[in-house]
C-alpha positions as CSV (number, residue, x, y, z in Angstrom):
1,X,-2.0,5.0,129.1
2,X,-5.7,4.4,127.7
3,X,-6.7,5.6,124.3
4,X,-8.9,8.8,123.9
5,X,-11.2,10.2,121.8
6,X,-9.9,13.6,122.0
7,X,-6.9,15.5,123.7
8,X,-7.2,17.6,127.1
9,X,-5.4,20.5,125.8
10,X,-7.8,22.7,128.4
11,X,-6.6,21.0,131.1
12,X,-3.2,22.1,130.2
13,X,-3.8,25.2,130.0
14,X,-6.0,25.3,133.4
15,X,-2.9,24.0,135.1
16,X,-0.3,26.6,133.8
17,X,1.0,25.5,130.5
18,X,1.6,28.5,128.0
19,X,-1.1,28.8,125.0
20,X,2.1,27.8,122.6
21,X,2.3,25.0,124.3
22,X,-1.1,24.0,125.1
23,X,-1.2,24.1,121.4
24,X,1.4,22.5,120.7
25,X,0.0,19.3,122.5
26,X,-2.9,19.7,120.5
27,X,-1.1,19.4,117.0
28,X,1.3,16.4,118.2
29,X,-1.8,14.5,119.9
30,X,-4.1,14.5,116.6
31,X,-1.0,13.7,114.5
32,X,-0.1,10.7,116.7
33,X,-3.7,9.6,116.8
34,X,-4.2,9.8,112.8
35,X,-0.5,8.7,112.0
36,X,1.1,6.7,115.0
37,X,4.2,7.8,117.5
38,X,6.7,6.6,115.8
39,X,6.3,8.8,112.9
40,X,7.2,11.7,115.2
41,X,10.4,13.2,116.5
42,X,11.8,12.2,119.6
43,X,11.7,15.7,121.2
44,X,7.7,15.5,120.0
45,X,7.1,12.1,121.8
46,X,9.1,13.1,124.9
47,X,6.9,16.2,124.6
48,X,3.8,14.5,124.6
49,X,5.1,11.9,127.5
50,X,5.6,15.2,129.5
51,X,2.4,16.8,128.7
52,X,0.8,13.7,129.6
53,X,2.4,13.2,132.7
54,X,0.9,16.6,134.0
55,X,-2.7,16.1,133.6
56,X,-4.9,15.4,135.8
57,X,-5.8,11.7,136.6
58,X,-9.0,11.0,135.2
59,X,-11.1,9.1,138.1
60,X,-14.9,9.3,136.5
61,X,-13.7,7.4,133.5
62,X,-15.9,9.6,131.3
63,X,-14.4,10.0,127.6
64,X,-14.4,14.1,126.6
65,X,-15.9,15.0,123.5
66,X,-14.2,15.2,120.5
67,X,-13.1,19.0,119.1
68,X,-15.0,20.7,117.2
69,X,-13.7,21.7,113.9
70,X,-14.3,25.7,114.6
71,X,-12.4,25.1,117.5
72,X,-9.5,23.9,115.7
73,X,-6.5,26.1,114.9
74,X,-6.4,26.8,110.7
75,X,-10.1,26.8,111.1
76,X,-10.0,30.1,113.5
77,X,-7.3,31.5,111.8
78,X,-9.7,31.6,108.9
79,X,-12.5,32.7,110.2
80,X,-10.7,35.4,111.8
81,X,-9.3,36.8,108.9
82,X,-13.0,36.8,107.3
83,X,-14.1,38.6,110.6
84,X,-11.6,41.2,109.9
85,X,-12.9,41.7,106.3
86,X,-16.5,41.7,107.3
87,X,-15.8,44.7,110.0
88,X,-13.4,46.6,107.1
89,X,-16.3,46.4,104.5
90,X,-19.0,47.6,106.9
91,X,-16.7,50.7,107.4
92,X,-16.3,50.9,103.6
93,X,-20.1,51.4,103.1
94,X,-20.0,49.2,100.4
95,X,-23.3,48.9,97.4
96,X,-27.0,47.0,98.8
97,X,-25.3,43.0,98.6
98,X,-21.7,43.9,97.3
99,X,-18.9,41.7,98.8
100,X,-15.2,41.0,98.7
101,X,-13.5,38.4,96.5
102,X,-11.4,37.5,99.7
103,X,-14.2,37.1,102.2
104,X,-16.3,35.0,99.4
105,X,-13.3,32.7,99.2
106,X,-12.9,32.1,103.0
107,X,-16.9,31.6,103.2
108,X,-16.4,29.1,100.7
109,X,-13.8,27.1,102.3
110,X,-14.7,27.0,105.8
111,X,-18.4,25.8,104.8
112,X,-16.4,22.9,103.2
113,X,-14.6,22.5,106.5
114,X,-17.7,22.8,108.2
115,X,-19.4,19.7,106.0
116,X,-16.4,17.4,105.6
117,X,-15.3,17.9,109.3
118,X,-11.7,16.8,108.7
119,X,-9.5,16.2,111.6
120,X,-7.1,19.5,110.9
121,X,-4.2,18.0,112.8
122,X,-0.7,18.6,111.4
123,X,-0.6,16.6,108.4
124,X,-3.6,18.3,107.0
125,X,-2.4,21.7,108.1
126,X,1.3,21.0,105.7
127,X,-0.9,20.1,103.2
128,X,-3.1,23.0,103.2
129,X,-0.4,25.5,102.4
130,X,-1.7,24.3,98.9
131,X,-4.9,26.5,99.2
132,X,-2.8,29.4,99.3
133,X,-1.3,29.6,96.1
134,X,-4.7,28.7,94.7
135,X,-6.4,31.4,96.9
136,X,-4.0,34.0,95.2
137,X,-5.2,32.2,91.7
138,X,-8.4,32.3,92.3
139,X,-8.1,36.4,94.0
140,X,-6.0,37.1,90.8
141,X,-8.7,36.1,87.9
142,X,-11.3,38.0,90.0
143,X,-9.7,41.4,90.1
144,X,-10.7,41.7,85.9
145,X,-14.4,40.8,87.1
146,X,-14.1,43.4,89.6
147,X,-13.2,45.9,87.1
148,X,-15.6,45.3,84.9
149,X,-18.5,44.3,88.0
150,X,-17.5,45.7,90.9
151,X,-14.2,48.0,91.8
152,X,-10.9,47.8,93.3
153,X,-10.5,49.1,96.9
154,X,-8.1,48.5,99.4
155,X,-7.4,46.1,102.4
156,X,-4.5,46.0,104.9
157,X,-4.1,42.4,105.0
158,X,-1.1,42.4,107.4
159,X,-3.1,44.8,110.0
160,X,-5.3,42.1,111.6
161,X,-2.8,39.4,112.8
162,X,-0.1,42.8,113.6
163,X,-3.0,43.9,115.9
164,X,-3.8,40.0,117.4
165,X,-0.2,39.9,118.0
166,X,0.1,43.0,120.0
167,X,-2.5,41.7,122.4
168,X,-1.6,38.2,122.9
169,X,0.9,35.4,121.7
170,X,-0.1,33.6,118.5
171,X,1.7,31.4,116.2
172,X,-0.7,32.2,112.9
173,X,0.2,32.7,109.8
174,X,-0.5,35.7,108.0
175,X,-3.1,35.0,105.5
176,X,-0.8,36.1,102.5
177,X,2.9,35.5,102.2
178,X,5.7,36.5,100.2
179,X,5.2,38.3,97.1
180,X,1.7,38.6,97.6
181,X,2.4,39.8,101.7
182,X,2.5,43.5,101.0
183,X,-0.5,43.9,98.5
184,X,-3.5,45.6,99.7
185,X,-5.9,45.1,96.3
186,X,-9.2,44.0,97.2
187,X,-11.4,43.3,94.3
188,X,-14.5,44.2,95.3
189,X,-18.1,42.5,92.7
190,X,-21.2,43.7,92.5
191,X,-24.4,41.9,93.8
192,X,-25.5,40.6,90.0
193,X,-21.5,39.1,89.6
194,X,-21.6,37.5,93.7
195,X,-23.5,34.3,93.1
196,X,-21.9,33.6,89.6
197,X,-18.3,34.1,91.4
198,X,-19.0,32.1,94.3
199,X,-19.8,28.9,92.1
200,X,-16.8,29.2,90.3
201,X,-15.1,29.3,93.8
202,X,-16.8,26.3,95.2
203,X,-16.2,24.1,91.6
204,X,-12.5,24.8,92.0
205,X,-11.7,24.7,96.0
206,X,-14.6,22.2,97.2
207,X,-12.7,19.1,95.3
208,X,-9.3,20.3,96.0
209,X,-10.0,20.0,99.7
210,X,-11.0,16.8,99.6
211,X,-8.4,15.5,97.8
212,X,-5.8,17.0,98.9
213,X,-6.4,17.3,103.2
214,X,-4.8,13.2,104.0
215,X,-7.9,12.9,106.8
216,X,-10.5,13.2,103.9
217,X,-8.5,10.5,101.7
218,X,-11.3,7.9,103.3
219,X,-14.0,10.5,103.7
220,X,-17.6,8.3,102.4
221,X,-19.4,11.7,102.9
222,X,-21.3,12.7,99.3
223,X,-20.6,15.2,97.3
224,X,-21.4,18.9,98.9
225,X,-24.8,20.2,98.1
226,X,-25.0,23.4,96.8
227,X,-27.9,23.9,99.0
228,X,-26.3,23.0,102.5
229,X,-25.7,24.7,105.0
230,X,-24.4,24.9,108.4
231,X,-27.2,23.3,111.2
């Protein structure tokens, strides 16, 4: 089989494959692409040959473009859960240019994604279950600035995926696991403690993601500006 530059998990899905599965293909093709077969199981490369086999011939010979990053899966789980908090503090009525610690955070680490475009296959996905005990760090410290510059209200962060789930078949992740899975504090900072907050955040997460996601180990990108943003 040639090489591509990207899978054809669409196709799969246009010719009946389930969205697990579709998705599954998607994971095990950029894993085998960044890492090579043979570091797979043997049920995962007999699932690829089989996923494979049922696409259509290509007969134009015209390569498909490469997938976006917001079209990959941890990046839409993320910016889902920021979509969810962007709709709750609109209900809130929060102060003129208030905003969540949570919803800060997840800015601040998809516009990362967004600049270093990493591929987000499976071996960055293992690796990024780092971010989450540093996103409860980072949440943690915050809710004593949100006391003193800001206040604490509450967020059902189990409500969003519940509901996704009762519509159609996901394998996300809740955003917040474990100890942390049934806490509903949201810290909450004023407008003049925003801008101070979100610096700290992008000092401590902006590095960590690219060091610790193993497609960004050879990244030659610079440093991220403070001043870019998104074209």
């Amino acid at each position: 089989m040639a090489k591509e530059s990207t899978h054809r998990a669409d196709e799969l899905k246009e010719v009946g494959w389930s969205t697990d599965d579709v998705a599954r293909y998607a994971e095990l093709w950029d894993y085998r692409q960044r890492w090579g077969a043979m570091n797979l199981e043997r049920e995962d490369r007999q699932f690829l040959r089989k996923a494979e086999a049922a696409l259509p011939i290509i007969s134009t010979g015209k390569a498909s473009v490469k997938k976006a990053t917001e079209d990959k899966s941890y990046y839409r789980r993320l910016r889902f859960y920021l979509q969810a908090m962007n709709e709750a503090e609109l209900a809130l009525g929060l102060q003129e240019n208030a905003r969540g610690v949570w919803p800060i955070l997840l800015e601040e680490e998809l516009r990362a994604l967004d600049y270093y475009e990493p591929v987000l296959g499976l071996p960055d996905t293992l690796k990024a279950k780092k971010f989450e005990a540093v996103r409860e760090s980072i949440t943690s410290r915050a809710s004593s600035l949100a006391s003193n510059q800001g206040q604490m209200l509450n967020f059902d962060f189990q409500a969003p995926l519940n509901a996704l789930k009762a519509q159609e078949s996901t394998k996300w992740r809740p955003l917040r696991d474990g100890d942390a899975a049934t806490d509903q504090t949201y810290p909450v900072l004023n407008s003049s403690a925003v801008e101070g907050f979100r610096q700290e955040v992008r000092a401590e997460l902006v590095p960590l993601i690219r060091e610790t996601l193993p497609s960004l180990a050879k990244t030659e990108k610079p440093d991220l500006p403070d001043d870019w943003e998104r074209a």
